[in-house]
C-alpha positions in Angstrom: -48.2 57.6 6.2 -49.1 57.4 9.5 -49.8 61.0 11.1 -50.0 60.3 14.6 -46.2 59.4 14.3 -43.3 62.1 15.1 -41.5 62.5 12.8 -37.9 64.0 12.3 -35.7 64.6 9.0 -32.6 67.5 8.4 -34.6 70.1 6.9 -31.0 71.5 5.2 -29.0 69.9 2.7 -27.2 67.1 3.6 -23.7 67.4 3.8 -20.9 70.1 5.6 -22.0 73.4 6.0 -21.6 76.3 8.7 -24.9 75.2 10.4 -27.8 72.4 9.7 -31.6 72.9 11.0 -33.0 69.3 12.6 -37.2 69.3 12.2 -39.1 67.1 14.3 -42.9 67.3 14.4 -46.1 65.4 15.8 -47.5 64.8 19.0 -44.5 64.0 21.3 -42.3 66.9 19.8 -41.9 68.6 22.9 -41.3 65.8 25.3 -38.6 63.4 22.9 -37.1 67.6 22.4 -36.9 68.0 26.3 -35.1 64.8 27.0 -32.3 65.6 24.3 -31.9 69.2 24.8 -30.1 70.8 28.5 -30.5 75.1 28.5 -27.9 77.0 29.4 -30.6 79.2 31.7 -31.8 75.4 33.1 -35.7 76.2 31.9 -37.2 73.3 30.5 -38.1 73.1 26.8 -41.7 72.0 27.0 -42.4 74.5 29.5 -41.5 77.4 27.0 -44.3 79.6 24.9 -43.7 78.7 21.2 -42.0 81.0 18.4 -39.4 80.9 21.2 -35.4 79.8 20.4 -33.6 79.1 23.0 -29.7 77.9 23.3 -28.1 75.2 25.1 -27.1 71.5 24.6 -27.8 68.5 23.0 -26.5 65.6 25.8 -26.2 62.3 24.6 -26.4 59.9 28.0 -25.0 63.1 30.1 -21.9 64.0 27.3 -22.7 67.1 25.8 -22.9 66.5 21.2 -23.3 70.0 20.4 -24.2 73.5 21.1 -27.8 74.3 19.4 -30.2 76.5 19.0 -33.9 75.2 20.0 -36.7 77.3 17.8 -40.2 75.9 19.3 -43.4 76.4 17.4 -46.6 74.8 19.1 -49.6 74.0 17.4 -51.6 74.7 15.5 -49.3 77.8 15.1 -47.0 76.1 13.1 -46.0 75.0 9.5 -47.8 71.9 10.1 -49.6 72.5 12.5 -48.7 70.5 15.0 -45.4 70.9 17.9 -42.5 71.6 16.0 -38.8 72.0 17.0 -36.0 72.9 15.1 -32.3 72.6 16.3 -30.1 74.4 14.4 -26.4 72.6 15.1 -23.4 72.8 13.9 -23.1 71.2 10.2 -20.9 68.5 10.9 -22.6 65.3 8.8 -21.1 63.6 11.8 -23.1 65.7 14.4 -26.1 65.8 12.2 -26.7 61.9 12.1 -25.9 61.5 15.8 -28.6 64.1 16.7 -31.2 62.3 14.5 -30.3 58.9 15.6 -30.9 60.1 19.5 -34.3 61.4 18.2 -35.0 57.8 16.7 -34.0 56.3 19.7 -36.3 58.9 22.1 -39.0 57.4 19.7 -39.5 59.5 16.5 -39.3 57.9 13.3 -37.9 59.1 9.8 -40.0 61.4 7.8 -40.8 60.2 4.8 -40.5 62.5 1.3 -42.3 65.7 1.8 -44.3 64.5 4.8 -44.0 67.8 6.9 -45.9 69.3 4.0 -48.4 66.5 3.8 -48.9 67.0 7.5 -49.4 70.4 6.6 -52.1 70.1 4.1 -54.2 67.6 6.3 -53.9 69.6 9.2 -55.8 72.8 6.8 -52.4 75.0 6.6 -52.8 75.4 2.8 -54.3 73.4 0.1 -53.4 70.9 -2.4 -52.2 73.4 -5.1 -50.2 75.4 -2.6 -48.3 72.7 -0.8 -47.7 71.4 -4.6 -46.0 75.2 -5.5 -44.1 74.8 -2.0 -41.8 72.0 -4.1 -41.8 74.5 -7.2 -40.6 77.4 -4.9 -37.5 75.1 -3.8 -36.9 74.2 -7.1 -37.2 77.4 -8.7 -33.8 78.7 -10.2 -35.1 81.9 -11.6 -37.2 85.0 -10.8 -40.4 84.1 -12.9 -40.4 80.5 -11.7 -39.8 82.2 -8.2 -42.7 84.5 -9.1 -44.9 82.0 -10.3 -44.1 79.8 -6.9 -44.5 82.4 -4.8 -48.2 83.4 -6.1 -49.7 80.0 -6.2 -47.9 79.2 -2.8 -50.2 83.0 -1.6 -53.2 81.2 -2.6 -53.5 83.2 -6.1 -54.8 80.3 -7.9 -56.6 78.3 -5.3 -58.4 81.4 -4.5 -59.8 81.9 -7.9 -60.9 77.9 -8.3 -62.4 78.2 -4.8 -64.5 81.4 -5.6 -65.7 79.3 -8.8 -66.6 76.4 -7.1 -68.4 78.2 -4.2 -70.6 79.7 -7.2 -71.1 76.4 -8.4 -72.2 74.5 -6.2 -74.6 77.1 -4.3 -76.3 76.9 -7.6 -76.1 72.9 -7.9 -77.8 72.8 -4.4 -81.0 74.6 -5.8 -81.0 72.5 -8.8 -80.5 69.9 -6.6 -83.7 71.4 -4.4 -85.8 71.5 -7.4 -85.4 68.0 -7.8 -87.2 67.7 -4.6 -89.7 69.3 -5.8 -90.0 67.7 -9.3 -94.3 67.1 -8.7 -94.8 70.8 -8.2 -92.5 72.2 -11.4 -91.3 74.9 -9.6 -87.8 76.7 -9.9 -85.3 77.7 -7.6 -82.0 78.6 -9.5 -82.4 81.7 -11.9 -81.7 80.0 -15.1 -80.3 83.8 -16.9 -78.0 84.1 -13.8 -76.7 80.5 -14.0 -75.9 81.1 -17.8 -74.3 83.9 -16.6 -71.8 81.9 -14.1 -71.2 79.5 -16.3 -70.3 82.1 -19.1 -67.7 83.6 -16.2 -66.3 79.9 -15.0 -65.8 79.2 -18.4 -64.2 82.1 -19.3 -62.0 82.3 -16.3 -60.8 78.3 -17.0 -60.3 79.4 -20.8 -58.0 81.9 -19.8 -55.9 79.7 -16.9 -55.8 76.5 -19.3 -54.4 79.3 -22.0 -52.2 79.7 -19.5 -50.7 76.9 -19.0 -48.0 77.8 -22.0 -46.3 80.1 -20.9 -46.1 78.5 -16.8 -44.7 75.4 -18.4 -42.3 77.0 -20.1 -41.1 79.3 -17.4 -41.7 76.8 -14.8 -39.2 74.1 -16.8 -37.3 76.9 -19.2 -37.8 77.3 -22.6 -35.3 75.1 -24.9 -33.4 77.2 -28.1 -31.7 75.2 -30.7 -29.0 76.8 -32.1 -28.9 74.9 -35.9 -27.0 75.4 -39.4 -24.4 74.2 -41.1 -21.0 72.6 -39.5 -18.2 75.2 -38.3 -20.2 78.6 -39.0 -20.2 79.2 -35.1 -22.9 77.3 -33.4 -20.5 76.1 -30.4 -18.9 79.5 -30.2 -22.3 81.8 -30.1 -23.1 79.0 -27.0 -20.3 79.9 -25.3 -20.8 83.3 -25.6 -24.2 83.2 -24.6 -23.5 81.5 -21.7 -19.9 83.4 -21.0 -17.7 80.4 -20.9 -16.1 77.6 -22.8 -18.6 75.2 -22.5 -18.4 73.1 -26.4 -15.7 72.1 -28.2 -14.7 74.7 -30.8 -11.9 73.9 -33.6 -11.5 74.9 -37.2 -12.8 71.2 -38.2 -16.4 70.8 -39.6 -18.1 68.3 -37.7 -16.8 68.7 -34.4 -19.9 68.6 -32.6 -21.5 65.2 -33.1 -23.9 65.5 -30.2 -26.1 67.5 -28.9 -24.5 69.8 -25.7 -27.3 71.6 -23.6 -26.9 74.0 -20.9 -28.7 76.6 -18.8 -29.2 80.7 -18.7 -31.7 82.9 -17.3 -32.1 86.4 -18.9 -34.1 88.9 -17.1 -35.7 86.3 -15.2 -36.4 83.9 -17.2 -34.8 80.4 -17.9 -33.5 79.5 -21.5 -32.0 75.7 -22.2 -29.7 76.2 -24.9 -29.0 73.2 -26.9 -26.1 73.3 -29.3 -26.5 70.8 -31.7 -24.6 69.2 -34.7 -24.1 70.6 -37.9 -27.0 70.4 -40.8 -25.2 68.5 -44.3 -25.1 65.6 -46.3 -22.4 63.2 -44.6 -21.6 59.6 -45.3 -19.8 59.9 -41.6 -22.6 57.1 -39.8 -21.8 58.9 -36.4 -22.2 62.7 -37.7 -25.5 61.6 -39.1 -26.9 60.5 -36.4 -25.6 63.6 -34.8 -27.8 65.1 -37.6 -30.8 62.9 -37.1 -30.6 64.1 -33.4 -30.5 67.7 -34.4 -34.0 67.7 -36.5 -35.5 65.6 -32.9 -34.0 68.7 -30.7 -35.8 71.2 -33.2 -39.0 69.5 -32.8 -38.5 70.0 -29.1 -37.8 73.6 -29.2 -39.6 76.4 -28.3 -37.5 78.6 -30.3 -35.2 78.2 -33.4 -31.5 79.8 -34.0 -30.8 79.4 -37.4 -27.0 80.5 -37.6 -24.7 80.9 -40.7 -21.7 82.7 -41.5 -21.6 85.8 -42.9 -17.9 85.9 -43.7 -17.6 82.7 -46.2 -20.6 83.9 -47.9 -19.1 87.0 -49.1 -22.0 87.7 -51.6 -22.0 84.7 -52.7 -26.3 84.9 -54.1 -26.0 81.2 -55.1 -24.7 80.4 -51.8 -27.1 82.9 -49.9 -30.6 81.0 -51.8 -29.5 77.8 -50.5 -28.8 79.1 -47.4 -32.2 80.7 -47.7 -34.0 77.4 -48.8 -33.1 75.8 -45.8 -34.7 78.6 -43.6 -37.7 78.3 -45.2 -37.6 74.2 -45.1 -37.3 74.5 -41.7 -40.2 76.9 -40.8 -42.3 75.2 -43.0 -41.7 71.5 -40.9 -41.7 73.5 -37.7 -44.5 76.5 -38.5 -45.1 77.6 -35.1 -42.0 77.6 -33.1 -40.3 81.3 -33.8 -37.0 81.1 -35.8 -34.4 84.1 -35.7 -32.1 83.9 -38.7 -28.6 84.8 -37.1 -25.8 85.9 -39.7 -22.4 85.3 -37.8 -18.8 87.1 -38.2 -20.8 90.3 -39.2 -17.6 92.4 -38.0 -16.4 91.0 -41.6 -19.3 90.8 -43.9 -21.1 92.4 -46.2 -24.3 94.4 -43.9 -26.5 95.7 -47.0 -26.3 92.0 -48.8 -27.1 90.0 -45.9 -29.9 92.2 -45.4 -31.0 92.0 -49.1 -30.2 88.5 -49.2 -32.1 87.8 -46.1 -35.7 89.6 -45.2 -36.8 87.5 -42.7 -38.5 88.8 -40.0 -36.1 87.7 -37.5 -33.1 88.8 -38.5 -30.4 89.2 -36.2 -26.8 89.7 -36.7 -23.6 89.3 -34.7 -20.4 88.5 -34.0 -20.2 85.5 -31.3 -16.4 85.1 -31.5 -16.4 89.1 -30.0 -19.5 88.9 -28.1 -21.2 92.2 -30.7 -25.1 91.0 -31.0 -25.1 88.7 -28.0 -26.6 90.7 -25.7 -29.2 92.1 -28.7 -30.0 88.4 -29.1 -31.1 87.9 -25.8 -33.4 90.9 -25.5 -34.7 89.2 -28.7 -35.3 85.5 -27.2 -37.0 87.6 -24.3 -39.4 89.1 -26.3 -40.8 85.9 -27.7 -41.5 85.2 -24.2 -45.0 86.6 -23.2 -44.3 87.5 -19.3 -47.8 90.3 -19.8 -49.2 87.7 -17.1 -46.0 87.6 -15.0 -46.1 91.7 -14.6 -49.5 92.0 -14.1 -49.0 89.2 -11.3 -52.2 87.3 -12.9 -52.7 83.6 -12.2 -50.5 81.4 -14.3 -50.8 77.6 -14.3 -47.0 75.4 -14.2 -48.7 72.2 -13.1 -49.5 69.5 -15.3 -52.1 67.9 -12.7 -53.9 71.7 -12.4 -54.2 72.1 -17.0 -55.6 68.5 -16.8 -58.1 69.0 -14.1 -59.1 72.6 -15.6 -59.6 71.2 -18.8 -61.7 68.3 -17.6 -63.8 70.8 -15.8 -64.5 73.0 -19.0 -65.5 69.9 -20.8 -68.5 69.4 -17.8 -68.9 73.1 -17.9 -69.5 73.0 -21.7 -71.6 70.0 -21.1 -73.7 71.8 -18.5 -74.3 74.8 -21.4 -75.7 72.6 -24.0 -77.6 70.6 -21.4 -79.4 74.7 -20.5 -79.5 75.4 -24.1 -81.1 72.1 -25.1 -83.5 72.2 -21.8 -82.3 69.5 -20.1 -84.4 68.7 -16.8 -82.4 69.3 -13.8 -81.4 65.5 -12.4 -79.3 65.6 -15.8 -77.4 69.2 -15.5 -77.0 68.1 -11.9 -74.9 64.8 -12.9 -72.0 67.2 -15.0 -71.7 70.0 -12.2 -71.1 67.2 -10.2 -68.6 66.3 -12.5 -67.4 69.7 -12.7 -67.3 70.2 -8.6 -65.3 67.3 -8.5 -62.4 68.1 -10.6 -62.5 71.7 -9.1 -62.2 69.8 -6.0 -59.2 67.9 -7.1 -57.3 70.6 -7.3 -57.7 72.2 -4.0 -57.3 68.7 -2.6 -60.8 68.9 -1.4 -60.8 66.3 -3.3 -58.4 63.3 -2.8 -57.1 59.8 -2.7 -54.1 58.3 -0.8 -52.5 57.6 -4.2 -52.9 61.0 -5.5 -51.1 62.4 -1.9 -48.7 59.8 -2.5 -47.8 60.8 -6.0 -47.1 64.2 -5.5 -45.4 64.8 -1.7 -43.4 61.5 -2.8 -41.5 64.2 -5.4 -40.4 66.9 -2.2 -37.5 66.5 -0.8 -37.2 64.3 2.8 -37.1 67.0 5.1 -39.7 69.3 3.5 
């Protein structure tokens, strides 16, 4: 990318709306801004302080295109930190392109995927891991992934890996000192206060890579397969989880032969509900396969809804140990994803015999077809969800890039213990908290290649 360029991209959705925001940034921001833009109080653009809006015309070869508002921000007070203007026009797509197209033609060019925010980080506005949660916070969709965003995006995490590697590496440069000094054996790092640090950094990485499972999860949702036999009420509990007619539902085993998935948040966190087909013996070649994709969804689950209905079964015990075998089958092929058993149609059942019949420690009855147990089985998929971290607003890692670096930095970290333990001279422990700086450093992006910027601002949106 090159950053000397001005750039220029709609910073809104594109498409109709009531108004759409045009961003233009780089050196000749004000001057290409001046020659598009008229005032209605005749000041001149470029002339103006910044964090100033200001509203007038954009003239196209004398003809006024639009009434807009002109926000200036001047550097290095700005998001990237270079001159920045932003009209906000009407949101005609029409209006829109012709407003861009005079910017190309004034000489900006278009602004490549999450280049604002690349310009951003180079310019020292935020760091690697913060411009990273900047395309997390526009994706988020619920209020712990908002949460989450909004703390890394504050400088939460960075904060913490900076503070380690500070640490670090004022240590690494008296170890490095003493190597100057190899002839005269002398020490210059306290070797009880560097076990000490590295007893803290490891600690501190444990505890962010641990992390890491619940971020993902809240960061992409957490997948539920509702499972059991055909027609006891799988596609009807989904649609009443998700308070609308979503799958198929018909007296006819079998009607689901595919898996249907859709999306819920419940006090703030996101669920992916995947309805899949019924669990039997078939010689129907499509229904099995509909089966063989139901045991592959399981495997991908984070938690189990194993559903059955309580009606048909009457007290049926025959019935009820089958039911019960396949339960157990299941938790023992999938031991630690959490499984709620979930007797359905319990407004006509039998309470005390699907309670004797069934003492698992899940257990949670309902009626989807009325909508009695749905909410109680949401509180319930909530509490397998440990948000401790989320309320206590500690760091939480979401990114896959950030758990690989942290655990590649433990491993030199570990590495440098042994290496004290074992008393290794100092040119070795040097060589693995180099190691260790340097993948610190990757996350922060003090640290970084042009392949490595290119792989992560090329997933923002243009614009951003």
């Amino acid at each position: 990318m090159l950053t000397q360029d001005t750039i220029v991209a709609l910073a809104t959705p594109s498409g109709a709306g009531a108004i759409a925001v045009i961003r233009i940034s780089g050196p000749e921001t004000l001057a290409i801004a001046s020659q598009l833009f008229v005032s209605v109080s005749g000041k001149l653009l470029h002339e103006q302080g910044t964090h100033t809006v200001h509203l007038g015309h954009i003239v196209d070869d004398g003809n006024p295109l639009d009434q807009v508002l002109a926000t200036i921000f001047k550097n290095p007070n700005s998001y990237t930190g270079e001159d920045v203007v932003e009209f906000s026009c009407h949101g005609s797509a029409y209006i829109q392109q012709q407003i861009i197209q005079l910017c190309l033609r004034q000489g900006c060019r278009m602004a490549q995927a999450g280049e604002f925010t690349l310009r951003a980080f180079l310019n020292g506005k935020m760091d690697l891991s913060q411009a990273e949660a900047v395309a997390d916070l526009i994706a988020s969709d619920n209020a712990a992934s908002h949460q989450v965003a909004m703390q890394q995006m504050r400088g939460g995490f960075s904060n913490e890996i900076k503070k380690l590697r500070e640490e670090l590496m004022d240590f690494a440069s008296l170890i490095e000192l003493e190597l100057d000094f190899s002839e005269e054996d002398v020490e210059f790092a306290d070797r009880s206060q560097f076990n000490a640090l590295l007893d803290r950094i490891q600690s501190v990485l444990k505890a962010l890579i641990d992390s890491f499972a619940v971020g993902n999860v809240i960061k992409n949702g957490i997948p539920v397969a509702i499972v059991g036999e055909p027609n006891v009420g799988k596609s009807t509990l989904l649609n009443a989880l998700l308070n609308e007619e979503r799958a198929i539902v018909s007296d006819i085993a079998g009607t689901t032969r595919d898996t249907i998935e859709d999306e819920l948040t419940i006090d703030g966190i996101g669920f992916r509900f995947i309805d899949t087909a019924g669990i039997r013996e078939t010689a129907d070649v499509v229904e099995s396969i509909g089966i063989k994709k139901t045991f592959e969804k399981i495997g991908q689950a984070q938690v189990i809804v194993y559903l059955f209905d309580a009606k048909a079964l009457g007290k049926d015990t025959q019935k009820a140990e089958a039911i019960g075998t396949e339960i157990r089958k299941i938790q023992n092929q999938f031991p630690q994803t959490p499984l709620v058993v979930v007797p359905n149609k319990m407004d006509a059942a039998q309470p005390d015999f699907i309670t004797t019949q069934f003492p698992f420690e899940h257990l949670q009855p309902l009626a989807a077809k009325t909508g009695t147990g749905v909410d109680d089985l949401k509180q319930k998929l909530v509490s397998f969800v440990n948000t401790g971290a989320l309320r206590n607003n500690e760091t939480i890692v979401t990114n896959t890039r950030h758990y690989d670096a942290l655990l590649k930095a433990l491993e030199e970290i570990v590495k440098v213990k042994e290496g004290m333990d074992m008393g290794l001279s100092g040119d070795l422990l040097a060589i693995d908290i180099r190691q260790a700086l340097y993948h610190f450093g990757e996350i922060t992006g003090e640290i970084s290649s042009d392949d490595l910027l290119g792989n992560i601002f090329a997933n923002f949106c243009i614009g951003k």
